[in-house]
ChimeraX commands (.cxc) that place a marker at each C-alpha (Angstrom):
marker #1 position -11.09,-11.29,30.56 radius 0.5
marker #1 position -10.02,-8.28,28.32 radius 0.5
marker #1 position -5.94,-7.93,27.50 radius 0.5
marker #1 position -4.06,-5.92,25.42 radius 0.5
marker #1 position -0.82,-4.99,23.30 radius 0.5
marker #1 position 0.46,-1.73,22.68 radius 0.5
marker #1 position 2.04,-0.85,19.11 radius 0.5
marker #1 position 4.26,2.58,17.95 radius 0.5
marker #1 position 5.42,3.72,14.58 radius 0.5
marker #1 position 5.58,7.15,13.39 radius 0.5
marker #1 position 4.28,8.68,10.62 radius 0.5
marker #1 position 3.58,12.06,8.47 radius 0.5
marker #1 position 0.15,13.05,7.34 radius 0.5
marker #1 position -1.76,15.92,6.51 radius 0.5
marker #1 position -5.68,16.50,6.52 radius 0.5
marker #1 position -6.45,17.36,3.14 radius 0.5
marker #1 position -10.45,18.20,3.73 radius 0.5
marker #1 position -9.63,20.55,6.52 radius 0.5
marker #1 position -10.20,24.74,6.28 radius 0.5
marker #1 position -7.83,27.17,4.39 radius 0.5
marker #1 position -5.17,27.85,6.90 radius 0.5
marker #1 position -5.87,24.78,9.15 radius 0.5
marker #1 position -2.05,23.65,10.66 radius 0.5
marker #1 position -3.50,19.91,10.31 radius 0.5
marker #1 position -3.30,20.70,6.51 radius 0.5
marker #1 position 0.30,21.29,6.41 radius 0.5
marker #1 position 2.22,17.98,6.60 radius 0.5
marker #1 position 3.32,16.97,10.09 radius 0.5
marker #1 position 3.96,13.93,12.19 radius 0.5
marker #1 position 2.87,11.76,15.33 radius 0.5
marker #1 position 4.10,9.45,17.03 radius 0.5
marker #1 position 0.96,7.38,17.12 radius 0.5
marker #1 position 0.26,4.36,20.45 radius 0.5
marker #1 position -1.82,1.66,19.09 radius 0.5
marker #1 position -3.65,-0.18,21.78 radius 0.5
marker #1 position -5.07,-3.37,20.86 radius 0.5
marker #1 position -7.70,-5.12,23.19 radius 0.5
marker #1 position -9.02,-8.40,23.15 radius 0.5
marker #1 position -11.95,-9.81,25.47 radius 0.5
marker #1 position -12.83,-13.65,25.71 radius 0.5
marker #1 position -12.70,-16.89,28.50 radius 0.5
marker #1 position -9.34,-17.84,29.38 radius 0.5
marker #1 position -8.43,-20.97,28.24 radius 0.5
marker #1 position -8.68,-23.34,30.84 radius 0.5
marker #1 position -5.43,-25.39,29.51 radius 0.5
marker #1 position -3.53,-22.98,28.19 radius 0.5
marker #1 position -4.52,-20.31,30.92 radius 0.5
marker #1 position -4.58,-17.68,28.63 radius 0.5
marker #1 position -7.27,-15.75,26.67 radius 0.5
marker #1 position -4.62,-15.73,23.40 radius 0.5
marker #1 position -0.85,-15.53,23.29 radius 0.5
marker #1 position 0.26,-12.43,23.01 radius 0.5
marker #1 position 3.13,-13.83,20.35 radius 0.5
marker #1 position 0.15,-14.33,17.95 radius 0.5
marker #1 position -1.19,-10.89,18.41 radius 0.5
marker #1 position 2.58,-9.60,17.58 radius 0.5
marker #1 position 2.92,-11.74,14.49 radius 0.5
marker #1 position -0.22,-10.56,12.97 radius 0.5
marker #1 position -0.16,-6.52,14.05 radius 0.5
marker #1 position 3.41,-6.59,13.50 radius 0.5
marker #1 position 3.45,-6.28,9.85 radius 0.5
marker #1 position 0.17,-3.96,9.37 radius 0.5
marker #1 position 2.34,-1.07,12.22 radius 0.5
marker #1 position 5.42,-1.82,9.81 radius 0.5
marker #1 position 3.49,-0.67,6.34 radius 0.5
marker #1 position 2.40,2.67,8.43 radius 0.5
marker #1 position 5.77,3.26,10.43 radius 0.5
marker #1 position 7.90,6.10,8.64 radius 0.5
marker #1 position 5.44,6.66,5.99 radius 0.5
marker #1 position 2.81,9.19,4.47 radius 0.5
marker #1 position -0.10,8.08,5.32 radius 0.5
marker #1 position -1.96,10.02,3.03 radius 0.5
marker #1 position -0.11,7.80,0.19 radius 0.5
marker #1 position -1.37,4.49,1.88 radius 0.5
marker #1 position -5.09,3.34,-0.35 radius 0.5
marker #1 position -8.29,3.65,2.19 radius 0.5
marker #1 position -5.84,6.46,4.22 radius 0.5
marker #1 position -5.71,9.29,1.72 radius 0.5
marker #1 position -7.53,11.52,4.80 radius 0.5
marker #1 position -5.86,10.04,7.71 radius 0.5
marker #1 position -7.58,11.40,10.35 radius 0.5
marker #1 position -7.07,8.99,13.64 radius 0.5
marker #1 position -10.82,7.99,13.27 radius 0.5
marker #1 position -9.73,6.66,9.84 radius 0.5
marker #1 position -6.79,5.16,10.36 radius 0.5
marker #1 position -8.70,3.25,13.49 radius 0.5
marker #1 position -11.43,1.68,11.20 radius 0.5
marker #1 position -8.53,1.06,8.69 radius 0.5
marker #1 position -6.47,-1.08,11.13 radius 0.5
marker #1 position -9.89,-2.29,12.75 radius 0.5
marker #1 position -10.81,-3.81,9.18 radius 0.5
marker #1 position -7.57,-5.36,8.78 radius 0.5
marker #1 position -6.84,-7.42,11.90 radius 0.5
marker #1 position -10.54,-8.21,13.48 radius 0.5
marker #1 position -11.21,-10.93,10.37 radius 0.5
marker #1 position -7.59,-12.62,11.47 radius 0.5
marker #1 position -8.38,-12.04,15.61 radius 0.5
marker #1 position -11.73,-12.41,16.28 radius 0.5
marker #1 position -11.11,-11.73,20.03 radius 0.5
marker #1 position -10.45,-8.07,19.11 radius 0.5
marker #1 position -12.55,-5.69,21.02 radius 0.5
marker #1 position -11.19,-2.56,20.90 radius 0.5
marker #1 position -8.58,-0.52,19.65 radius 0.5
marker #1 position -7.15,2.65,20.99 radius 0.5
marker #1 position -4.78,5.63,18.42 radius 0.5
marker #1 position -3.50,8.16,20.43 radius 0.5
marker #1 position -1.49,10.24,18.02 radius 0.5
marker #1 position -0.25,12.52,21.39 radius 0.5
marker #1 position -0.37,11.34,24.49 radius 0.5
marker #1 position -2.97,13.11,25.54 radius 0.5
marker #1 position -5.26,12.56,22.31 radius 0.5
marker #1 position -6.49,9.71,20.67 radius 0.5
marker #1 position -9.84,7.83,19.62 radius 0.5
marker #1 position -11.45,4.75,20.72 radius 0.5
marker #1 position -12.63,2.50,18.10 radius 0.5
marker #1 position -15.21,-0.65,18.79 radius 0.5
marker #1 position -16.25,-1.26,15.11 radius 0.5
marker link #1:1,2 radius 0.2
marker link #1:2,3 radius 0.2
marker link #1:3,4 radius 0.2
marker link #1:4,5 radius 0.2
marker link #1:5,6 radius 0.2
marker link #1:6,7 radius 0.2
marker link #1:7,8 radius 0.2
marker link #1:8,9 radius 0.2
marker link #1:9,10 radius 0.2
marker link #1:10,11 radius 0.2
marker link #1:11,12 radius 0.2
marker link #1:12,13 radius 0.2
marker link #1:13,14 radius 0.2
marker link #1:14,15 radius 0.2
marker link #1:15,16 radius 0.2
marker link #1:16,17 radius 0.2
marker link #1:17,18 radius 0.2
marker link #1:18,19 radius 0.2
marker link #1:19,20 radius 0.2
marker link #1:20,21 radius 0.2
marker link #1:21,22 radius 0.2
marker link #1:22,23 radius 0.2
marker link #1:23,24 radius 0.2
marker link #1:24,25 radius 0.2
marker link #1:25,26 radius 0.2
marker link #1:26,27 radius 0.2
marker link #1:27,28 radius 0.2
marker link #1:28,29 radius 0.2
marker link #1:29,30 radius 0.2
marker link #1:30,31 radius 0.2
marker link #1:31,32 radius 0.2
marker link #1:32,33 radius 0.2
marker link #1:33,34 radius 0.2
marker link #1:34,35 radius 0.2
marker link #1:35,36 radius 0.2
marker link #1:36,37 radius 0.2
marker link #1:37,38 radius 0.2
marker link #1:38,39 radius 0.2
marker link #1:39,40 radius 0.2
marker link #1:40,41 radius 0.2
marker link #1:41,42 radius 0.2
marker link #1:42,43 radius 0.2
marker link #1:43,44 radius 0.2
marker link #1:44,45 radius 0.2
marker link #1:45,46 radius 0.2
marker link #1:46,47 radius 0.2
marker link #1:47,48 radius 0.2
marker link #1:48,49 radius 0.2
marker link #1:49,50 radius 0.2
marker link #1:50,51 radius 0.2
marker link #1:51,52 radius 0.2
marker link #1:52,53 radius 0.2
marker link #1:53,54 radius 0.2
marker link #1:54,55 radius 0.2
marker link #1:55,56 radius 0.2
marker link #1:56,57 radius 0.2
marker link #1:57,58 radius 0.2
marker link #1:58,59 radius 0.2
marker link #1:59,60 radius 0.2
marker link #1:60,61 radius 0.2
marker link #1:61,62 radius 0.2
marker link #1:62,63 radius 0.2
marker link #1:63,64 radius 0.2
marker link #1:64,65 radius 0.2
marker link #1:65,66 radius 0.2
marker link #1:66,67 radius 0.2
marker link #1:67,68 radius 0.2
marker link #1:68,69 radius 0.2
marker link #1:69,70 radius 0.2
marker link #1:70,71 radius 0.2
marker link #1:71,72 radius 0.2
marker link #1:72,73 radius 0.2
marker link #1:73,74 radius 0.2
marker link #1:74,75 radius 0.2
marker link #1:75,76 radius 0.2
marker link #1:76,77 radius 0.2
marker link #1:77,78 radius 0.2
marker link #1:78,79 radius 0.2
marker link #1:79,80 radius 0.2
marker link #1:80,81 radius 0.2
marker link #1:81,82 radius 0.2
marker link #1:82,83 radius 0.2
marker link #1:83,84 radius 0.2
marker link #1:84,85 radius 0.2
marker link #1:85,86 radius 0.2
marker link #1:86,87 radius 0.2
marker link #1:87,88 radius 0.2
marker link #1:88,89 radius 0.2
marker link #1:89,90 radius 0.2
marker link #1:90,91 radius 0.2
marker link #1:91,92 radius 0.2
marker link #1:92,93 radius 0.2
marker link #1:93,94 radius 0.2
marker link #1:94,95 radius 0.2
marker link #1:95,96 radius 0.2
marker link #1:96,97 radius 0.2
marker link #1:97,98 radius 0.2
marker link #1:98,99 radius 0.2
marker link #1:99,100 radius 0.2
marker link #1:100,101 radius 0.2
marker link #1:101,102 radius 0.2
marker link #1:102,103 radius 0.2
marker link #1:103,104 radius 0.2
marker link #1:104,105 radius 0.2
marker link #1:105,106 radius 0.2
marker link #1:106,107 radius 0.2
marker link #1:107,108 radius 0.2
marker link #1:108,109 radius 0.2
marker link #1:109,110 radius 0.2
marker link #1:110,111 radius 0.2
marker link #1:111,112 radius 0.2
marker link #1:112,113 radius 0.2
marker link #1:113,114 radius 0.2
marker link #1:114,115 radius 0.2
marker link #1:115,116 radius 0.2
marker link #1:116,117 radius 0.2
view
């Protein structure tokens, strides 16, 4: 069984390693979707895989230091390109969710990464 729980916060950031002249090198912002999914056996008691309450408490507060910020002034996020800020939240809430399987950043809605660690 996979599930999953979907996140927002916006944020500013520029791409300081890009070209010259590069518009991802001037600050802007996204509104970024953070898709977390988590695969396992449902419980047979429960009948859930994990309650989504715990996966709000614990993502919750990582979305809240990145909503309305710089990113670029968050340590491990100075070049916040989505791949990076995918591992970044990847390395943060796998060790508390062990179920995690996959998260998804789309910083448009039509662009985003993947991330399976």
């Amino acid at each position: 069984m996979i599930i999953y729980k979907k996140f927002s916060f916006d944020s500013a950031h520029f791409l300081p390693h890009v070209p010259e002249g590069h518009k991802c090198g001037r600050m802007h912002g996204h509104t970024y979707t953070l898709t977390a999914y988590f695969e396992g056996e449902i419980d047979p008691v429960m009948g859930w895989l994990i309650d989504f309450t715990e996966v709000k408490e614990i993502i919750s507060p990582l979305i809240k230091s990145l909503d309305h910020r710089l990113l670029n002034d968050i340590p491990g996020l100075e070049n916040p390109t989505s791949e990076v800020i995918s591992k970044w939240l990847w390395d943060r809430i796998k060790p508390e969710m062990p179920l995690l399987c996959k998260i998804e950043l789309n910083e448009t809605p039509g662009t985003g990464v993947i991330y399976q660690g």
